[in-house]
Short mmCIF file of the C-alpha atoms (twelve columns), coordinates in Angstrom:
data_MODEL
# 
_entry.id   MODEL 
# 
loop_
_atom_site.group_PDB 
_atom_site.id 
_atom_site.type_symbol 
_atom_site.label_atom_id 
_atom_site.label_alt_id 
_atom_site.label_comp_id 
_atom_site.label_asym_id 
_atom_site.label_seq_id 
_atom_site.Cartn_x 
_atom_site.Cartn_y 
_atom_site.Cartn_z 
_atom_site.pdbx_PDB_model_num 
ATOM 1   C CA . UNK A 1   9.906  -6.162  4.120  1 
ATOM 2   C CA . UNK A 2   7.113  -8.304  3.500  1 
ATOM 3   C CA . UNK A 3   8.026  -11.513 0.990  1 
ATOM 4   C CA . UNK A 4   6.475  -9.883  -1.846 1 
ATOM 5   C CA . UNK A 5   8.767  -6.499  -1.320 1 
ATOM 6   C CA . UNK A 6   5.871  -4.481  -2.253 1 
ATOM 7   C CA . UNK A 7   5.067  -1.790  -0.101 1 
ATOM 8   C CA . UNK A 8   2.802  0.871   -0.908 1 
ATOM 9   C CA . UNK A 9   2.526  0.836   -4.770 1 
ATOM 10  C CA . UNK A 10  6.007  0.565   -5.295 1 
ATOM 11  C CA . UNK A 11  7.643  -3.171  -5.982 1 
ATOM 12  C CA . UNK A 12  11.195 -3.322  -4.438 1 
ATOM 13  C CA . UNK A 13  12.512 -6.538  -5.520 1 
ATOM 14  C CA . UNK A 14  14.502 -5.061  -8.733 1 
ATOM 15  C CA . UNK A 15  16.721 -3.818  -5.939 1 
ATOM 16  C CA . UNK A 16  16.477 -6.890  -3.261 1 
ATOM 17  C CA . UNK A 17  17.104 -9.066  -5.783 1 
ATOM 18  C CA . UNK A 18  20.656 -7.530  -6.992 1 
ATOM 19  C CA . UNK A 19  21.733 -8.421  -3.176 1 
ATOM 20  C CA . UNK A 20  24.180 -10.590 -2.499 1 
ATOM 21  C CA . UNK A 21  26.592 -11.559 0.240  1 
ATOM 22  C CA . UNK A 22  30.315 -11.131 -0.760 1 
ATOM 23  C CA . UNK A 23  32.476 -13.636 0.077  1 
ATOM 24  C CA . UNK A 24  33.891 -12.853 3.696  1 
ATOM 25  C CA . UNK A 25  31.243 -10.986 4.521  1 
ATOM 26  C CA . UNK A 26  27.314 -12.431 6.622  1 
ATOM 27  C CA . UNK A 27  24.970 -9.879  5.423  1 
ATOM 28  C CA . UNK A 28  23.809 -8.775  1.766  1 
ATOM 29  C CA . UNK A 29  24.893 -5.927  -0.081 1 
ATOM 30  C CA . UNK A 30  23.378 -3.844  -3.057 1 
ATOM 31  C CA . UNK A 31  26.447 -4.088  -5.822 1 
ATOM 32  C CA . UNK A 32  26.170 -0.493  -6.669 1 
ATOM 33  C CA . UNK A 33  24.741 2.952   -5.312 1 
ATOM 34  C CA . UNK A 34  21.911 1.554   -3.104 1 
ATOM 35  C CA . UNK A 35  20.632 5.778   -2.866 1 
ATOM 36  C CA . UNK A 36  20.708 6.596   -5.804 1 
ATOM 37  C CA . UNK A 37  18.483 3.109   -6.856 1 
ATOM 38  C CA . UNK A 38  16.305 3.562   -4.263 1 
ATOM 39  C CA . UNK A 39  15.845 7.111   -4.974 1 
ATOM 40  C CA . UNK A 40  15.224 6.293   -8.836 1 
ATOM 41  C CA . UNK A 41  12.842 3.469   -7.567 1 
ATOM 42  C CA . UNK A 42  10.540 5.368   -5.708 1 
ATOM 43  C CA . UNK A 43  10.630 8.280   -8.309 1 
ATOM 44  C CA . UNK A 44  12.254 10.659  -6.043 1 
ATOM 45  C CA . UNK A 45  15.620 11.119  -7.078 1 
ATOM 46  C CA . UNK A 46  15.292 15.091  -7.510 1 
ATOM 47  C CA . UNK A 47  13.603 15.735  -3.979 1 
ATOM 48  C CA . UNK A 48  15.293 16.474  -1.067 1 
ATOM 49  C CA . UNK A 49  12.633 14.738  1.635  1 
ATOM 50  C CA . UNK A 50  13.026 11.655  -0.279 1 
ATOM 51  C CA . UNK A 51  17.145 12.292  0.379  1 
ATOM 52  C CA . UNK A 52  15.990 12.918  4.117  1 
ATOM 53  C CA . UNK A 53  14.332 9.772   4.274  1 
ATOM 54  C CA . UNK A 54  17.212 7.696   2.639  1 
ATOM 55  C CA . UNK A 55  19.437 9.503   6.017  1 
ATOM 56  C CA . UNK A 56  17.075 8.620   8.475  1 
ATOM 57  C CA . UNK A 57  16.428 4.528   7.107  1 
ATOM 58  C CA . UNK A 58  20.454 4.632   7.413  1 
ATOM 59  C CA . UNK A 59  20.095 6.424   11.018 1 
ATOM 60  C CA . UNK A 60  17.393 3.680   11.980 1 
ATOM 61  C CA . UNK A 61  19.404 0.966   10.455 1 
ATOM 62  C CA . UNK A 62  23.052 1.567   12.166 1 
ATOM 63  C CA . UNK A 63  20.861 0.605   15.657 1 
ATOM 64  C CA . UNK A 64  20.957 -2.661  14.527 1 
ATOM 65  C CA . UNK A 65  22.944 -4.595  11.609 1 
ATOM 66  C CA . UNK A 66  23.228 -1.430  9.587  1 
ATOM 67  C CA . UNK A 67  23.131 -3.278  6.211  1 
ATOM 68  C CA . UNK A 68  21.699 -2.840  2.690  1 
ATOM 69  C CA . UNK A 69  18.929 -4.604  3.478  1 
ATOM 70  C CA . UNK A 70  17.710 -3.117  6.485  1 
ATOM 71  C CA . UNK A 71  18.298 0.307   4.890  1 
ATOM 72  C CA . UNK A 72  15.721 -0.662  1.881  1 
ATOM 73  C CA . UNK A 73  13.460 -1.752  4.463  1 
ATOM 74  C CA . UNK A 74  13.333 1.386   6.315  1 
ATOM 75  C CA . UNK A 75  13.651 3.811   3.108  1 
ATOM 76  C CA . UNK A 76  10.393 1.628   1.633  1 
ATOM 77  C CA . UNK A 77  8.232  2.456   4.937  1 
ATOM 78  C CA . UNK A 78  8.980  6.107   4.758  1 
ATOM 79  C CA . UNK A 79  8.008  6.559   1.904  1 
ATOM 80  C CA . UNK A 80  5.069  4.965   2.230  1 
ATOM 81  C CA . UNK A 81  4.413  7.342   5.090  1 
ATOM 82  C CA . UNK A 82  5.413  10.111  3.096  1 
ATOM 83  C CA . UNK A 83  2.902  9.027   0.181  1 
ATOM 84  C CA . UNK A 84  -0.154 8.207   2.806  1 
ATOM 85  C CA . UNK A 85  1.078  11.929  4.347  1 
ATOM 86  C CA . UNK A 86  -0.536 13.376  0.573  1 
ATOM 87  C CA . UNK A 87  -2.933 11.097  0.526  1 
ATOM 88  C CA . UNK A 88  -4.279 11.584  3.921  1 
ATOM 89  C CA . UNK A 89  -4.343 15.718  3.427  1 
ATOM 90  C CA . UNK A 90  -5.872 14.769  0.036  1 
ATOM 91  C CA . UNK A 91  -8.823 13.084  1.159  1 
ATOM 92  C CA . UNK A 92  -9.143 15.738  3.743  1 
ATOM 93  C CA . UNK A 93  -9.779 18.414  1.610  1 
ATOM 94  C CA . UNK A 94  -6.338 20.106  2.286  1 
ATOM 95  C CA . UNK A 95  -3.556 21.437  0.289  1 
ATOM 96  C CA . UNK A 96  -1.628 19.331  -1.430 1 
ATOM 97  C CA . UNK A 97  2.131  18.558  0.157  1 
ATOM 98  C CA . UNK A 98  4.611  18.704  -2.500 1 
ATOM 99  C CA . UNK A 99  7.796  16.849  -1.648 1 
ATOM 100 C CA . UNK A 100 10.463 19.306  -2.911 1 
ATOM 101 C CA . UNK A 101 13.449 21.058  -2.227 1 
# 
């Protein structure tokens, strides 16, 4: 993520900054449910594309360190996609896409 941990129009850092590296341990972790935060954070919690997009930043993530922050980092871009996806068909003139169950 970029220093500022703002991608899109969402701000990430609330949940960044709660990482920490436990003792024994090299990489960061969020002290808590890291999907349900970033769920709540991007105002998704109730919709099951955002839940699909929490799997597949976990699926992208366990190619390489597989840790909390990777898994942010990944969940924050797709969502991003998934809001540019509404915008996009938006500004097009097409139906609105509803992320829903």
């Amino acid at each position: 993520m970029s220093s500022s941990f703002i991608v899109g129009q969402i701000d990430w850092s609330p949940i960044v900054e709660r990482m920490r590296v436990k003792q024994g341990e090299r990489l960061p972790s969020y002290p808590g449910d890291l999907k349900t935060a970033l769920l709540d954070r991007a105002g998704l919690k109730d919709r099951a594309k955002a839940e699909d997009a929490y799997n597949l930043a976990r699926e992208i993530a366990r190619l390489t360190t597989y840790c909390d922050p990777e898994i942010t980092y990944w969940f924050s871009r797709l969502v991003s996609l998934m809001d540019s996806q509404v915008s996009d068909r938006e500004c097009k003139g097409e139906e609105k896409v509803v992320l829903s169950k």
